[in-house]
N, C-alpha and C positions, 0 to 999 in steps of 0.2 A: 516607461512602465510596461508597453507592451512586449517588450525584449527581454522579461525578466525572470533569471529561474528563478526556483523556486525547491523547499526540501518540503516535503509534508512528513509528518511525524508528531509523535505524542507521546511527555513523559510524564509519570506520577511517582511521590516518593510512599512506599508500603505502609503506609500507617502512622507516618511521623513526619515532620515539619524540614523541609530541607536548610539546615541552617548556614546559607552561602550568600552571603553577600556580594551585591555587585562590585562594592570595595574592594573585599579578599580578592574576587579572582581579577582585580583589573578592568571588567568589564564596562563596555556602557548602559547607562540606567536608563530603564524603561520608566514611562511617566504615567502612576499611578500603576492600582494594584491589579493582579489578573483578577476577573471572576472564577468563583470557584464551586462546582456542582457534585451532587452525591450521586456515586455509584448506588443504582437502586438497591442491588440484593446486597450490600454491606451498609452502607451510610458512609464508606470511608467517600475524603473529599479531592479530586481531582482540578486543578487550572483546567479552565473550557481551551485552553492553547496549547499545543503541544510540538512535537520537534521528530522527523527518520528523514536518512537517506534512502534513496534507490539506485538511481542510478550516478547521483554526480559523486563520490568520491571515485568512479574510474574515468571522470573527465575535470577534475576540478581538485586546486589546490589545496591538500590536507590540510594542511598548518591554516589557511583559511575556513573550513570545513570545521576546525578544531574549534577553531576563536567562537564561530555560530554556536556551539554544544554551549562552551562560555557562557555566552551571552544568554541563551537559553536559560542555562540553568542557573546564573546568580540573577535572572528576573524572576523567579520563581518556577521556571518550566518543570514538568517533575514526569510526565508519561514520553517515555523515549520508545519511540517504535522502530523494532527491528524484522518487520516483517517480510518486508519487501528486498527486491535486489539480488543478486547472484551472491556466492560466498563468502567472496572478497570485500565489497561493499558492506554486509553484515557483517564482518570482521572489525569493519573501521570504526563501528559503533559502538565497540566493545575498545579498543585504543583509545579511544578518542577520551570515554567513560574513564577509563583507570588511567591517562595523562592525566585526567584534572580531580582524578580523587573523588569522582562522585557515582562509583560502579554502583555502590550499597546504599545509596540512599534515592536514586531515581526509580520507576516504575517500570520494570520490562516489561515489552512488549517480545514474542517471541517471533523466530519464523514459523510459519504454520507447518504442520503436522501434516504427512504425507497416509494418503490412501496407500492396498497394496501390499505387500508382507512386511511395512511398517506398522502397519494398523492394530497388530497384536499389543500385548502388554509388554513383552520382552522388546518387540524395535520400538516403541516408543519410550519405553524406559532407556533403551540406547543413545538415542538423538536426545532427549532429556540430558543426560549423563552428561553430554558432550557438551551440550547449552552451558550446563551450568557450570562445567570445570572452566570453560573460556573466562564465560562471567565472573566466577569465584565468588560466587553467593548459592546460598544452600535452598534457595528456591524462586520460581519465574513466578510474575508475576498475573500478569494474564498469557495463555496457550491457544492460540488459534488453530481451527482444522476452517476446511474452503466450506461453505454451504451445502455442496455436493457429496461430501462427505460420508464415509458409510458409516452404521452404528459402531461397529467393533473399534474403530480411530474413536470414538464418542467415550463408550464405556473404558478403555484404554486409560482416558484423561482424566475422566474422573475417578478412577482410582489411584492416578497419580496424586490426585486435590486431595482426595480422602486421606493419602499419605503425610501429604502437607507440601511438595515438591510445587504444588500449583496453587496460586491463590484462587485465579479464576479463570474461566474457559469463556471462550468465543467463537463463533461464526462468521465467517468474512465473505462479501461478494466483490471481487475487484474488476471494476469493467464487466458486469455481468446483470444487466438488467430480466436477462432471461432468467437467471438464477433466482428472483425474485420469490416466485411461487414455493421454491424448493428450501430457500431462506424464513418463509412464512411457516411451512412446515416445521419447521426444525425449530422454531419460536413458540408454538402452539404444543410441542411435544416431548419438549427436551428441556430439561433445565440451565438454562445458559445465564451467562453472567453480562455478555457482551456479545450486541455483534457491532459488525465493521459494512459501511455501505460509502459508496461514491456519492458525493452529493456535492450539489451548488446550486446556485441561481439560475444555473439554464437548464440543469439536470435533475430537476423535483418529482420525476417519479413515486421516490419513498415517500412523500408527504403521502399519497393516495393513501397504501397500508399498512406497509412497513413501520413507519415512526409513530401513528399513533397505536400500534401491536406493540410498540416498544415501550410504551407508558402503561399500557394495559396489563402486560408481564412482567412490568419491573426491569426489562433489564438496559443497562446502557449501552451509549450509540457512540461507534466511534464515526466522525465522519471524514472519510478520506477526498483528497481532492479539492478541496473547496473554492478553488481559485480554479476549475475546470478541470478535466480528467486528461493530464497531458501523460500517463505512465505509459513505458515503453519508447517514449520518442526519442531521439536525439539529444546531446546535452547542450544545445546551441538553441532549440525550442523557446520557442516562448510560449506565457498562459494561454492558455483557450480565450478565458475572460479576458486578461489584460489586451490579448490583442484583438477581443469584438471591441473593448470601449476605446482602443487605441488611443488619440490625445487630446479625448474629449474632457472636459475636466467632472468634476466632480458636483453634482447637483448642491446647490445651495442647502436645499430644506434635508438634508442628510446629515447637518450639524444639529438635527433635530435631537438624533441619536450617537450622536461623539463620534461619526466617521468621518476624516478629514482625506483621505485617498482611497483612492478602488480596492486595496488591498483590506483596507477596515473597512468598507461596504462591504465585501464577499463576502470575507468572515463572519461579521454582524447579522447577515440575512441567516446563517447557518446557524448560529449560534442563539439565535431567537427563535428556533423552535425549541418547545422544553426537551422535547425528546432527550438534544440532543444533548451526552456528557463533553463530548471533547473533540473540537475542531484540527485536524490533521495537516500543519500549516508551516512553511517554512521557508528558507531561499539558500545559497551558496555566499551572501553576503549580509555583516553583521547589520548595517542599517535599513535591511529588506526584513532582517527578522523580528528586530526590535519593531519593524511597521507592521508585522503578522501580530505581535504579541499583543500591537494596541488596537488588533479589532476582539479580543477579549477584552480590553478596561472600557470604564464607562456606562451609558446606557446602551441597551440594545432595542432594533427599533419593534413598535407596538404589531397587531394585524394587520391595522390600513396601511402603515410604512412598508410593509414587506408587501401588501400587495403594489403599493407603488413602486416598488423596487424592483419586483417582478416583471411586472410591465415596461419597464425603462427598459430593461434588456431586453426583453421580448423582441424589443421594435427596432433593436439594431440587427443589421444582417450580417448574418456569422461570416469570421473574415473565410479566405479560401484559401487554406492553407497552401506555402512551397515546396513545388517537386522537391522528392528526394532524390538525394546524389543518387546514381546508377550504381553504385555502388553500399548503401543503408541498407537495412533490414525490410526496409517500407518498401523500398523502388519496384516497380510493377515487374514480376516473372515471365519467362519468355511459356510458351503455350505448349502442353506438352498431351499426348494421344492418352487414350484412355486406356489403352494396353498397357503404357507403360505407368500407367498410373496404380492398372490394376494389381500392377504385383510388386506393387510397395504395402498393399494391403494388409494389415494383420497387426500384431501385437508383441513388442520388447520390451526387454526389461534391464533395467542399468544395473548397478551391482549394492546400489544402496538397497533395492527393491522397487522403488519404484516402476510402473509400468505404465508405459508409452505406446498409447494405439494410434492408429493407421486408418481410415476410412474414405473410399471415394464419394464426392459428392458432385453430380455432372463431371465439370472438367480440372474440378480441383481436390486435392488429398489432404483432407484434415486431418490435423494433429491433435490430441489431446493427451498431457503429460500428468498424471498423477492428479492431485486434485483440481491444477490448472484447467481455465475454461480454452472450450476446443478453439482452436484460428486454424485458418488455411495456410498453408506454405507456399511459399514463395520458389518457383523452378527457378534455379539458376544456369544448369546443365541439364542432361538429361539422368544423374543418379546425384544430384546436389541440389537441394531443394531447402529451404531457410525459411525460419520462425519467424515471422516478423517483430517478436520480442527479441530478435537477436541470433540466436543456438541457431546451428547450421547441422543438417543430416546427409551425410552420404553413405549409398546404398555401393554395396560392392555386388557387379553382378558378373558372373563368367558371361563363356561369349554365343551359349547359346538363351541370354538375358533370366536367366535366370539366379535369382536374390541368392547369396552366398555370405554376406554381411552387411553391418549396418554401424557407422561411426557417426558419432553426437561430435561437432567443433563447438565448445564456446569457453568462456574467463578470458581475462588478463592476465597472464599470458596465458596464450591460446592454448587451451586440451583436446586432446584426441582420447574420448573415450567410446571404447568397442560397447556396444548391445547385447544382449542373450538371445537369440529368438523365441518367444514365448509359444505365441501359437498362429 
């Protein structure tokens, strides 16, 4: 178990009954029924279990990545999140959808909405355009922009909804606990539908404000992660969770509440706060998924269970993760002067609009891309410096070091794409 990926994702069908049997599509049957919770500001009813990729359809076989969608969705899956991931990866979600005939009847989830000369009505109507011609459906279903977000991306969206193009909008923090406060605002002052938060057994922050501001405003909780926050890693990674409880088994009095493996405990503990609408949960293998789906059936456990649960992990010591290959996104950067740091400094812009800044901080250059939260780069050379979500920058500089250009490397297969200088 500790070796196991894992997909997180979430799909719902728009206001109608997905009528797909595990029979029709072949699939194997889940035992017993999902739970199923209401969207606050509609009443429509969502599975608390849902199903995206991020990163493994560029490390893992399709036609098995397919069978998982399958299986998802003749157990009743219905919110398919396609938020996450590079372009290609969100492409597969949209294949995968119209191989097995269930583009129109599942729940999109969108990629978030970009800060930046997207943020008008006209480039978000653009990227809109584009969504929905892949999809081939006449409107998304929920639209997310990142927490950070500025109002004009806000105002943008809702007048998409008011159009009808958007059922509902959302707020998402991924891996951003600091973004918390800026998430709170945006709840207290905005009319949202959804938002989207990291959460699990070892990472309950949100319980503090966040999720009960989520009951208090009506709106629903997607929770991402739930099996620990592994985005960004490796496709060889295993859980956070699976591998603190490594191959311990499974506590007796946990049959209290219908969980028979670790993967129905994580779920379970998440899924028992009301807050929450929909658990963001999944794997690269069909009998990992169908074990995500059955920690939505059944009971979920009470207050003292989940304080007992709480504390079971508590008390184990978090494993310590393996070096990265010297060659990963992760593996530690060689040390570079603060001069040459300092004249990477400043602000690009790609040609979607998006804009991409530059800031020294001591002895490292943070990046922060559009509405993405800031990380440090990684030096690999002295004008080669890498995301550790992946994207590689190199800086073209003449030879008296002074900045001349700036090229973004990332996808499958690998892109060279040039910068603007902003300012």
């Amino acid at each position: 178990m500790a070796n196991r990926q894992r997909l997180l994702g979430v799909s719902a069908v728009a206001g109608a009954a997905l009528a797909i049997s595990a029979q029709l599509l072949g699939a194997q049957q889940l035992n017993g029924k999902l739970i199923q919770r209401a969207i606050p500001s509609s009443g429509e009813m969502l599975p608390v279990i849902g199903l995206a990729f991020s990163n493994h359809p560029s490390c893992s076989d399709k036609a098995a990545l397919t069978d998982v969608v399958k299986t998802f969705a003749a157990n009743g899956g219905k919110y398919f999140d396609n938020t996450l991931g590079n372009g290609a990866n969100q492409q597969f979600h949209i294949n995968a959808a119209n191989e097995l005939g269930v583009t129109s009847k599942v729940f999109w989830s969108t990629p978030g909405f970009l800060s930046g000369s997207n943020a008008g009505r006209a480039g978000v109507k653009t990227q809109l355009d584009s969504t929905l011609a892949r999809l081939k459906v006449p409107r998304i279903d929920v639209a997310w922009v990142n927490a950070a977000a500025d109002t004009a991306l806000l105002a943008a969206l809702k007048e998409e909804k008011k159009a009808g193009r958007i059922r509902y909008i959302g707020a998402l923090t991924i891996v951003a606990k600091n973004q918390s406060a800026q998430l709170e605002a945006l709840m207290r002052n905005e009319s949202l539908d959804f938002i989207g938060v990291d959460y699990d057994i070892g990472n309950r922050h949100v319980e503090e404000t966040i999720l009960p501001l989520a009951r208090e405003r009506k709106i629903a909780v997607i929770a991402y992660f739930p099996f620990g926050n592994n985005y960004g890693a490796s496709c060889s990674s295993g859980g956070n969770l699976f591998a603190r409880v490594g191959n311990r088994p499974v506590p007796t009095w946990a049959a209290e509440f219908d969980a028979k493996t670790w993967a129905q405990f994580f779920a379970k503990y998440v899924l028992a706060d009301p807050a929450v609408t929909v658990a963001r949960v999944g794997t690269s293998k069909v009998t990992h998924m169908l074990d995500n789906m059955a920690g939505g059936v059944g009971r979920l456990p009470n207050a003292a269970a989940r304080k007992r649960m709480a504390a079971l992990i508590d008390s184990l010591p978090k494993p310590t993760p393996p070096a990265p290959p010297p060659n990963s996104p992760a593996a530690p950067g060689i040390a570079l002067s603060t001069a040459v740091l300092d004249r990477y400094v400043g602000e690009w812009k790609l040609a979607s609009g998006t804009v991409v800044s530059f800031r020294r901080d001591g002895d490292k250059l943070i990046v922060k891309a559009g509405n993405n939260p800031e990380l440090p780069l990684n030096a690999r050379t002295e004008t080669r410096l890498q995301d550790p979500r992946g994207p590689m920058f190199e800086w073209q500089v003449d030879a008296q070091g002074n900045v001349t250009g700036l090229m973004l490397e990332q996808g499958n297969p690998l892109q060279r794409i040039p910068l603007q200088r902003n300012r």
